[in-house]
C-alpha positions as CSV (number, residue, x, y, z in Angstrom):
1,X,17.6,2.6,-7.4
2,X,20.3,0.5,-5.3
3,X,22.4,2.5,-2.7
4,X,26.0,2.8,-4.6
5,X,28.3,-0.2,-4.1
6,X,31.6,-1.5,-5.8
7,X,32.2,-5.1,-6.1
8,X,35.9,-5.8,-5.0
9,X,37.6,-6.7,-8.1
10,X,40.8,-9.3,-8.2
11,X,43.2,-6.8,-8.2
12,X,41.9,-5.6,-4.7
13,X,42.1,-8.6,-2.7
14,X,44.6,-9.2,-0.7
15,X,46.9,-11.8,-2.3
16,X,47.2,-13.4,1.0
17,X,43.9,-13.8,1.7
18,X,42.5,-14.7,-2.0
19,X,41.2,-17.8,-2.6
20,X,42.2,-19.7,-6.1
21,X,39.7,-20.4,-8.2
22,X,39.6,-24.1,-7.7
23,X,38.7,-23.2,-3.7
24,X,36.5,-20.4,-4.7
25,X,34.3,-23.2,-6.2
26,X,33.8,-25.2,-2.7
27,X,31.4,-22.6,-1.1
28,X,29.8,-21.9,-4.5
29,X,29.1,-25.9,-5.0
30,X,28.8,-26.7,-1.4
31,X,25.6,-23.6,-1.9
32,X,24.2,-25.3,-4.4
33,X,24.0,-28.9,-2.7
34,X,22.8,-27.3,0.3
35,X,19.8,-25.8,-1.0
36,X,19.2,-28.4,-3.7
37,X,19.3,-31.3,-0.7
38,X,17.1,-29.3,1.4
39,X,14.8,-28.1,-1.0
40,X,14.1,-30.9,-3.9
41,X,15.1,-34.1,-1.3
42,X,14.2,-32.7,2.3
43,X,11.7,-30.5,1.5
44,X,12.3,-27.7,3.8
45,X,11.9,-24.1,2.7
46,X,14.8,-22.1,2.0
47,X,15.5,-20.7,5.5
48,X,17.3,-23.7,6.8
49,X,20.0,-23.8,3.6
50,X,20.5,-20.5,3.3
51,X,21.5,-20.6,7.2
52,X,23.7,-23.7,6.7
53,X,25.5,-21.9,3.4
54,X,25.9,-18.5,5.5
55,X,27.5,-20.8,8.3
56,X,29.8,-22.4,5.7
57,X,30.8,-19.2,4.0
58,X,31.4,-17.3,7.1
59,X,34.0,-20.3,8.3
60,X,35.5,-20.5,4.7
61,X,35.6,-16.8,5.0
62,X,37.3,-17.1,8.6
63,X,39.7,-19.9,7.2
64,X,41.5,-17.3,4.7
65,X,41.9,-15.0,7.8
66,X,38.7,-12.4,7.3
67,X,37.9,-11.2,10.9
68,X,34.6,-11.3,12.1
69,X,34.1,-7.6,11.6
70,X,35.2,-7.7,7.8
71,X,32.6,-10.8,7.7
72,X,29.6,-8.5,8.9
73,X,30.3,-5.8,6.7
74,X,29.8,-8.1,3.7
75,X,26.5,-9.4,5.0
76,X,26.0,-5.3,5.7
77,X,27.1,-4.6,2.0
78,X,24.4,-7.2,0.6
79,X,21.6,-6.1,3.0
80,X,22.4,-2.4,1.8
81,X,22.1,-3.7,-1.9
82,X,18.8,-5.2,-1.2
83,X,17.4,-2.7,0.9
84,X,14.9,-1.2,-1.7
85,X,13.7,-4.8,-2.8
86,X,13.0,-5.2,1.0
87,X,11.3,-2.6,1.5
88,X,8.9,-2.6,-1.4
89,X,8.2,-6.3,-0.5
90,X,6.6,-5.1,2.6
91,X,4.6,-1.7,1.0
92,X,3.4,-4.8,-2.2
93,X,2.4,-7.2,0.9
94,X,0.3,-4.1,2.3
95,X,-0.6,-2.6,-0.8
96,X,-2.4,-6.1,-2.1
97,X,-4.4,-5.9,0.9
98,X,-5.3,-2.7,0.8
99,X,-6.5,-2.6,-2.4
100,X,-8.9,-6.2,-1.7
101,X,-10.3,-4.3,1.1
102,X,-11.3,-1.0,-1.3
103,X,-13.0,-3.3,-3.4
104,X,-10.3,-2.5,-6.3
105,X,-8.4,-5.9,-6.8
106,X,-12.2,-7.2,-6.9
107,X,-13.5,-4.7,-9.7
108,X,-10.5,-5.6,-12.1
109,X,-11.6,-9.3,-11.6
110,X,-15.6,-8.4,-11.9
111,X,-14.8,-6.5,-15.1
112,X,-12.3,-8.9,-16.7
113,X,-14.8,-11.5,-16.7
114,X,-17.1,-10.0,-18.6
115,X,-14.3,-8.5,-21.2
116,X,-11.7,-11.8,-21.7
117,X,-12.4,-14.8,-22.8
118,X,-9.8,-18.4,-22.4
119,X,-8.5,-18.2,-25.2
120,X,-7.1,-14.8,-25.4
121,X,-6.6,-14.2,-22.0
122,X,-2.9,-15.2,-22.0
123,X,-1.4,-12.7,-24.8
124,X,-3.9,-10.0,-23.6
125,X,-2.4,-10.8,-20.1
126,X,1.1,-10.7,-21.0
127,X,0.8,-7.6,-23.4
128,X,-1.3,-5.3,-21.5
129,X,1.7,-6.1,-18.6
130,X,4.3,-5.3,-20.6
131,X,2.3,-1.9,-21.7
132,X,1.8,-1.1,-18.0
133,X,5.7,-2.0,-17.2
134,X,6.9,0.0,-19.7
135,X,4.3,3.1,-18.9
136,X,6.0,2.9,-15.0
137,X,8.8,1.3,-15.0
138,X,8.5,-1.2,-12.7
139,X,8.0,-4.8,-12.7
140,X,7.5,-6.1,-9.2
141,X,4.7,-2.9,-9.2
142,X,3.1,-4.2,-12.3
143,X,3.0,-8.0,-10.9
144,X,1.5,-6.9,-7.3
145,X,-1.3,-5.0,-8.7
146,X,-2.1,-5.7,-12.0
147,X,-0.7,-9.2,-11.5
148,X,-2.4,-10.1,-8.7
149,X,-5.9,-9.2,-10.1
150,X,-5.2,-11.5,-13.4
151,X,-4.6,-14.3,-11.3
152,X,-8.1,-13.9,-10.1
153,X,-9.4,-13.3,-14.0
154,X,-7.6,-16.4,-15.0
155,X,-8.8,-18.4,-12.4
156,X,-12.9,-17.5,-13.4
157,X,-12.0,-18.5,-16.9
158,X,-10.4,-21.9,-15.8
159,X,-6.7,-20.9,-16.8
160,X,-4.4,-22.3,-14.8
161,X,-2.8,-19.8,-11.8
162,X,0.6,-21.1,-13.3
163,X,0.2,-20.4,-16.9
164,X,-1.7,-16.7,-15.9
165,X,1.7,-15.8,-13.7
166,X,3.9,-16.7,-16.5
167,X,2.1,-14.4,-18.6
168,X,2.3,-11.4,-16.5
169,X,5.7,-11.8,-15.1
170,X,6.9,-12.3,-18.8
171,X,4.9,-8.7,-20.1
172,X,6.3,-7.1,-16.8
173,X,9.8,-8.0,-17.7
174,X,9.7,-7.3,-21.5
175,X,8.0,-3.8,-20.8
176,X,10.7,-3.2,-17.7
177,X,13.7,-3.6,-19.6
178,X,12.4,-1.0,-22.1
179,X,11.3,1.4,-19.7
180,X,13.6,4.5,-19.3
181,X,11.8,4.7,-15.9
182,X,13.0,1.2,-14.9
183,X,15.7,1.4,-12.1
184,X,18.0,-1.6,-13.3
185,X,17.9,0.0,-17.1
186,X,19.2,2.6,-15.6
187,X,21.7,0.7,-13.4
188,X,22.5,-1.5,-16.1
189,X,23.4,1.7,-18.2
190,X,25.4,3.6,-15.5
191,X,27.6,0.8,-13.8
192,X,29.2,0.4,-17.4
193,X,29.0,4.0,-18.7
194,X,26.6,3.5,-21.2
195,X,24.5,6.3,-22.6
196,X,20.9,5.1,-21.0
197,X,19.5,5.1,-24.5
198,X,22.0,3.7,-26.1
199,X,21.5,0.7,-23.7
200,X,17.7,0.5,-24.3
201,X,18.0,0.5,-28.4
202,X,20.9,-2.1,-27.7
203,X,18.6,-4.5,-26.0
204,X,15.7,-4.0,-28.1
205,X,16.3,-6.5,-30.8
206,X,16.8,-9.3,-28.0
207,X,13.8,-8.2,-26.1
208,X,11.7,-8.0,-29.1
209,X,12.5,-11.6,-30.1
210,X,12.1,-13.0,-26.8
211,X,9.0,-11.8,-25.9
212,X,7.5,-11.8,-29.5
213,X,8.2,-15.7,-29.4
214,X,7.0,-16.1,-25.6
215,X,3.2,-13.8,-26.9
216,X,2.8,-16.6,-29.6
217,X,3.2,-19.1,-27.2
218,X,0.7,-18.0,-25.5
219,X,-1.7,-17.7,-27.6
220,X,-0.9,-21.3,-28.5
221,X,-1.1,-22.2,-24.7
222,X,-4.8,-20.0,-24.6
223,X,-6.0,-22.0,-27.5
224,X,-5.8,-25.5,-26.2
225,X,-7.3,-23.9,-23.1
226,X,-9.7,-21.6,-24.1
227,X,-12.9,-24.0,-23.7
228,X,-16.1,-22.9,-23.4
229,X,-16.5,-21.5,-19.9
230,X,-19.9,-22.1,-18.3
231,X,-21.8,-18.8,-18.0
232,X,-23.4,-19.8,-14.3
233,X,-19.6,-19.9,-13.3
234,X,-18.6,-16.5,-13.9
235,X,-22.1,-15.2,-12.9
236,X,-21.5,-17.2,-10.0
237,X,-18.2,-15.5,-9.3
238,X,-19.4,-11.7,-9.9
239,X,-22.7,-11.8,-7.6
240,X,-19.7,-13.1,-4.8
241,X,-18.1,-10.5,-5.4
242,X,-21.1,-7.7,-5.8
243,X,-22.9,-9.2,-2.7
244,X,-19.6,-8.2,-0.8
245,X,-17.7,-5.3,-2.6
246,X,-18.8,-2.2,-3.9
247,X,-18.1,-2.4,-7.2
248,X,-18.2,1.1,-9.1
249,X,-15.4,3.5,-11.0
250,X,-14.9,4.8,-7.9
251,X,-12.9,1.6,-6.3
252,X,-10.1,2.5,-9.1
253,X,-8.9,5.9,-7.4
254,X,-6.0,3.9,-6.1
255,X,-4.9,2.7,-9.2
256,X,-5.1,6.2,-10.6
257,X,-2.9,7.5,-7.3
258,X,-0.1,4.6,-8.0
259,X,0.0,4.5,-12.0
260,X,-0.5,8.6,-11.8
261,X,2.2,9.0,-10.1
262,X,4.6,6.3,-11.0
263,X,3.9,7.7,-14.5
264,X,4.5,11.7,-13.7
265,X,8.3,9.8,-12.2
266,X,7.8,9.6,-8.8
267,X,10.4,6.8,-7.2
268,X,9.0,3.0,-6.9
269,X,8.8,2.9,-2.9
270,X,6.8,6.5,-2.2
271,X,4.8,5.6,-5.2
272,X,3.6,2.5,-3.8
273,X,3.0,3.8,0.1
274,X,0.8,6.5,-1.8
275,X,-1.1,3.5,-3.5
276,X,-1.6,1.7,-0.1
277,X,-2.8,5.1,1.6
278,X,-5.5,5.4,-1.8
279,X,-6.6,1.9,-0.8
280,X,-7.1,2.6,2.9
281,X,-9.2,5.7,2.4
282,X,-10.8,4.0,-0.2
283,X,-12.0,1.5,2.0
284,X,-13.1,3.8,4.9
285,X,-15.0,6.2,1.8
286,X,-16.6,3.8,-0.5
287,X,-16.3,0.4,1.2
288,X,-17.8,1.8,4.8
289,X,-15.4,0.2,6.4
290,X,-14.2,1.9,10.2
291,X,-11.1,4.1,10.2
292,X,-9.3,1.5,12.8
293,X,-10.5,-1.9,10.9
294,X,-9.3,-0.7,7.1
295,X,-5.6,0.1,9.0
296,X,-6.2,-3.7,10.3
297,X,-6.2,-4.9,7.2
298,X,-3.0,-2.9,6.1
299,X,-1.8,-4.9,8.9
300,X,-3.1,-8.2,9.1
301,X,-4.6,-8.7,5.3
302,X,-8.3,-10.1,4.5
303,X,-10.0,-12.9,4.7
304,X,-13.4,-12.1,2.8
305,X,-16.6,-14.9,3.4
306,X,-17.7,-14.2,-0.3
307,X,-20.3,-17.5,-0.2
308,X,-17.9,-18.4,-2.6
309,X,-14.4,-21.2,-2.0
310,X,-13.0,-19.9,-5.0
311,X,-13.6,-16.3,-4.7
312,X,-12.3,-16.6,-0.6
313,X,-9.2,-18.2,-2.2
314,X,-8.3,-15.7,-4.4
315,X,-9.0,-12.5,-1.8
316,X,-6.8,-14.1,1.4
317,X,-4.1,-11.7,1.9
318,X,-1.4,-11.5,4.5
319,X,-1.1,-8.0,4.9
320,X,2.5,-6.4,6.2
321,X,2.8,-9.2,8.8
322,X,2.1,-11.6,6.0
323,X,5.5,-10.6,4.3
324,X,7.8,-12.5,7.3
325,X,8.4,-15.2,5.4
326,X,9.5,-13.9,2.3
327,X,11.8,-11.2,4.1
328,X,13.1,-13.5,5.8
329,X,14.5,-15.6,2.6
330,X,15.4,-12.6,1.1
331,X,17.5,-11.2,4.0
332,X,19.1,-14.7,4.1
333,X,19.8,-14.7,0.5
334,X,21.3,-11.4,0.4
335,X,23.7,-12.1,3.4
336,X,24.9,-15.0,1.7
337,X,25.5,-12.8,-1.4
338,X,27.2,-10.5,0.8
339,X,29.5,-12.6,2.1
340,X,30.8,-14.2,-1.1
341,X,31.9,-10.9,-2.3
342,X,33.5,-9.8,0.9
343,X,35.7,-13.1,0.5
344,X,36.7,-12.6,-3.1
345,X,34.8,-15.8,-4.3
346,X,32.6,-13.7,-7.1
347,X,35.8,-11.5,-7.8
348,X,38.1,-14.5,-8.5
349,X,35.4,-16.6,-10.3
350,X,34.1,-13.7,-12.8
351,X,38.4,-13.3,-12.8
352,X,38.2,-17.0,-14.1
353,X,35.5,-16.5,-16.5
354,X,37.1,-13.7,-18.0
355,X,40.0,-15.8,-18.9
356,X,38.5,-18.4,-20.8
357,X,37.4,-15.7,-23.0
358,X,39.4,-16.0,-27.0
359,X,36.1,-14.1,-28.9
360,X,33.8,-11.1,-28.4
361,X,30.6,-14.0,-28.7
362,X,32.2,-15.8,-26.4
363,X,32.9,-12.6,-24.1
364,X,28.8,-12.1,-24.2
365,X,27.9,-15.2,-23.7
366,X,30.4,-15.5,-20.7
367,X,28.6,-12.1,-19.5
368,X,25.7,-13.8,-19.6
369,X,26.8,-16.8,-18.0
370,X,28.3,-14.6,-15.1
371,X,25.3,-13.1,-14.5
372,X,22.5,-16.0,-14.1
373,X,25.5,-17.1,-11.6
374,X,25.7,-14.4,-9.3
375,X,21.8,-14.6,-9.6
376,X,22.2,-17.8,-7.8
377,X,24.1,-16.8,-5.7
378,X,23.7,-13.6,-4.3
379,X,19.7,-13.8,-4.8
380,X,19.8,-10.1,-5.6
381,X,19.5,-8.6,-9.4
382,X,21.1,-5.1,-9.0
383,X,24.3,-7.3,-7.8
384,X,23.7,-9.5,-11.2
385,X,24.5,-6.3,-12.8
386,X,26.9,-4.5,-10.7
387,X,29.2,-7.1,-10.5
388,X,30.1,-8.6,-14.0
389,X,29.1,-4.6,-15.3
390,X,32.2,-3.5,-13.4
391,X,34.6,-6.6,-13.2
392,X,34.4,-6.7,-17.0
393,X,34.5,-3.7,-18.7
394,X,38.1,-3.4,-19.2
395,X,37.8,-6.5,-21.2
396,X,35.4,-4.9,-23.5
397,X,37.5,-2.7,-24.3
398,X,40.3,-5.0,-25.3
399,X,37.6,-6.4,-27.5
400,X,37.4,-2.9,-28.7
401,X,33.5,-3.5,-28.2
402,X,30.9,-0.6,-27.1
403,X,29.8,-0.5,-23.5
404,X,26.7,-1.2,-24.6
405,X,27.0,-4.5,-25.8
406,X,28.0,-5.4,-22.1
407,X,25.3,-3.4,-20.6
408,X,22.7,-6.0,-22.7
409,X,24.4,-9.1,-21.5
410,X,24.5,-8.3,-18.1
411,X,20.9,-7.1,-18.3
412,X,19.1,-9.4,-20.6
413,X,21.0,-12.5,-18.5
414,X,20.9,-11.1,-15.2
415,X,17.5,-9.2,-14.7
416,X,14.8,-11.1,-16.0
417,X,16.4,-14.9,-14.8
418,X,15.7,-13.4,-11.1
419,X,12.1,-15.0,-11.1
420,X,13.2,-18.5,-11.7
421,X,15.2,-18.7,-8.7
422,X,13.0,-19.7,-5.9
423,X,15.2,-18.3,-3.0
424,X,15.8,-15.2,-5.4
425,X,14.7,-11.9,-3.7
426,X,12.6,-11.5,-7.6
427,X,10.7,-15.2,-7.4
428,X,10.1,-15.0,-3.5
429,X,8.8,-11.8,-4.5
430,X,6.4,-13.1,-7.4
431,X,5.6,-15.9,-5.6
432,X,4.1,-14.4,-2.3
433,X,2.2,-11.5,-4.2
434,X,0.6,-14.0,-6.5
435,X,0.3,-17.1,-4.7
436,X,2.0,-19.2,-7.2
437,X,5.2,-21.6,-6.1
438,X,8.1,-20.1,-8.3
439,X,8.6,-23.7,-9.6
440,X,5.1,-23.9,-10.4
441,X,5.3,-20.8,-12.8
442,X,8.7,-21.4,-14.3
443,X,7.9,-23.4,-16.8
444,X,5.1,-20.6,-18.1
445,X,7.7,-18.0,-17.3
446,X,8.7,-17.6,-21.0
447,X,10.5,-14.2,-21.3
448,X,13.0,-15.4,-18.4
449,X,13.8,-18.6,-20.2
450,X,14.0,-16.6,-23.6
451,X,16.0,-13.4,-23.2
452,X,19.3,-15.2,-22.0
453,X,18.6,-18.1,-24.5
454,X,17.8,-15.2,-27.6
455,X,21.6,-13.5,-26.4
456,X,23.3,-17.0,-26.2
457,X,22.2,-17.7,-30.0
458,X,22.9,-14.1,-31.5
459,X,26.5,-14.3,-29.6
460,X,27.0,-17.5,-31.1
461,X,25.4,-16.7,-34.8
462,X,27.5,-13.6,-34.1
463,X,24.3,-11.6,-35.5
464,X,24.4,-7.9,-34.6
465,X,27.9,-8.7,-32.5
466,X,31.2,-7.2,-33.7
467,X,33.2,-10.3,-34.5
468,X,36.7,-9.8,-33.0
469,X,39.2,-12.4,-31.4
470,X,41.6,-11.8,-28.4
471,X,45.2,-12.0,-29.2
472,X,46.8,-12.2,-26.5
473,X,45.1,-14.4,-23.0
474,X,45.0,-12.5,-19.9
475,X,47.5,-13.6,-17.9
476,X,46.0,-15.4,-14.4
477,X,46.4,-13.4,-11.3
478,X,46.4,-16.5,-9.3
């Protein structure tokens, strides 16, 4: 769970000091030519425009007379809010190495093979994900281990890496936003004073569809590439890995530890160090590895000679150092995020949003809306749900709708649409544990392009939304 925070509504700015909405919108648009220039036409990696947006906001920030002090405690309020993601992105980074080096990443792949074929691999992928998200409550867990070792199934049955990470980020995210264990269910439900199953019944029509629709598709997608793998490949890739693992029941011990006790309710982060110890003294007690050298590779990841490229591919890991580069993006991200709320451009835009607003579909799919944009933005998915859950409940009210039907639209928008996002702490996430460019996996990313496009269509068919309109406009505080 996120450390508490309260977005600064519109009301709490200072009126000397708040933008309007038309010069909110220059940092916001001068953000998103920074990092689409210096992505898409420079190719650089995020770091550089991130560091020229923080630059920009800051002076924006110093231009409506925020000191330098009230500047860093925004970037220290956005850092705070990411502070879990952080740190489980470097216990995953470790973990994933960990568990290569106890042989147990390469027994799911050695006994994959011989159970999945093509051309069910993709709906088995994506289900059995969503089964194991639900069962922990965790997504980012689910793609770093389970993940991680269906990349390396896919890959011995010639499916593409792409189309296997899809899969499993869609299951992960269908399962998490059932999951009474999952922390942003549980945000979601408590930043709008929702009833936590009353959220979680509330979003399971839209999570149903989505998901149902994005399981066919893959099945469709396994069909056309579920050809008839050659059996020297796959016994090619298991005596690789037999000639240099262990393989045996006894390699799973630290999937027991982490699934054990992420199942009995233990918190994501201790869960996951508990998992990386397994792995270590897995390594040391089935593997033979030394006591020193298995602590190495918590550290420095592997970089297995299997006799096989494929094989060596798959099993490179970074280990904790490996994770600079995606903490690094991430700590960018969420300064920048930081600072946009510390200078009331969020507040005043969501203000914005709110007043455009004449029907209760309309009201959702601003929600909605508002929270894919503060994706963007702030690269960080709790504030995707803190900030619109707060800013807008009094209008739900006025709508005389239920607090759950905003604690779905801020969810099903703002959670899953994390992972499309490339400099989003969610898709730097999935795309260092697996190896897959976010861009790359997008496109077979189906439950994060459904379950904001499944709200969109029910608040504009108005099925299962009160239909109410909104006599009266709120009046602009600007």
């Amino acid at each position: 769970m996120s450390r508490d925070f309260t977005p600064t509504t519109i009301d709490e700015l200072d009126p000397e000091r708040r933008p309007s909405a038309r010069l909110a919108l220059v940092p916001v648009l001068a953000v998103v030519a920074f990092l689409g220039i210096g992505s898409a036409l420079l190719g650089l990696d995020p770091h550089a425009p991130l560091l020229w947006s923080i630059v920009l906001v800051g002076a924006f920030g110093y231009s409506l007379g925020y000191s330098w002090e009230e500047l860093y405690d925004g970037v220290a309020d956005g850092l705070l809010m990411g502070l879990q993601a952080i740190l489980i992105i470097f216990t995953i980074y470790a973990l994933i190495a960990t568990w290569v080096g106890a042989g147990t990443i390469p027994a799911m792949m050695y006994y994959g093979l011989e159970l999945l074929t093509p051309a069910v691999f993709l709906p088995v992928a994506a289900v059995l994900a969503a089964v194991v998200a639900f069962a922990i409550g965790s997504s980012w867990t689910t793609v770093g281990t389970l993940g991680v070792a269906f990349v390396g199934i896919g890959s011995g049955l010639g499916v593409p890496e792409a189309m296997t990470v899809g899969a499993v980020i869609s299951g992960a995210y269908a399962g998490d936003k059932q999951s009474p264990l999952s922390d942003t269910t549980n945000l979601a439900a408590g930043v709008t004073n929702t009833p936590l199953y009353d959220h979680i019944y509330r979003m399971r029509t839209g999570t149903a569809i989505a998901f149902g629709i994005a399981v066919l598709a893959f099945a469709a997608l396994g069909l056309q590439t579920g050809g008839a793998v050659p059996g020297d490949r796959i016994a090619e890739i298991q005596t690789a890995l037999q000639g240099t693992y262990a393989i045996s029941p006894l390699v799973f011990l630290p999937l027991v530890v982490t699934f054990g006790l992420a199942l009995y309710g233990f918190p994501a982060l201790p869960t996951l160090v508990a998992g990386t110890i397994a792995g270590v003294l897995t390594s040391v007690l089935v593997q033979g590895a030394g006591f020193v050298p298995a602590w190495e590779i918590f550290l420095s990841g592997t970089a297995p000679e299997t006799g096989s490229d494929l094989v060596d591919e798959l099993l490179v890991t970074g280990g904790l150092t490996g994770s600079a580069w995606t903490i690094t993006v991430v700590v960018a991200a969420l300064s920048l995020g930081g600072l946009l709320e510390r200078t009331g451009v969020l507040a005043v835009l969501a203000h914005r949003v709110s007043q455009g607003v004449t029907s209760s579909g309309g009201l959702i799919a601003g929600t909605g809306l508002s929270a894919i944009l503060i994706n963007g933005l702030t690269a960080q998915q709790y504030m995707s749900i803190v900030l619109p859950g707060v800013t807008l409940r009094n209008l739900y009210e006025e709508f005389d709708m239920g607090s759950d039907e905003l604690s779905r639209a801020v969810e099903a928008a703002g959670t899953p649409t994390g992972a499309l996002i490339p400099w989003h702490a969610g898709g730097v996430f999935m795309a260092g544990a697996t190896g897959v460019d976010t861009l790359a996996y997008a496109p077979y990313y189906l439950f994060g392009l459904l379950s904001p496009l499944v709200l969109f269509a029910m608040a504009l068919t108005g099925r299962g939304i009160p239909t109410t309109n909104r006599s009266e406009p709120a009046q602009a505080a600007d």
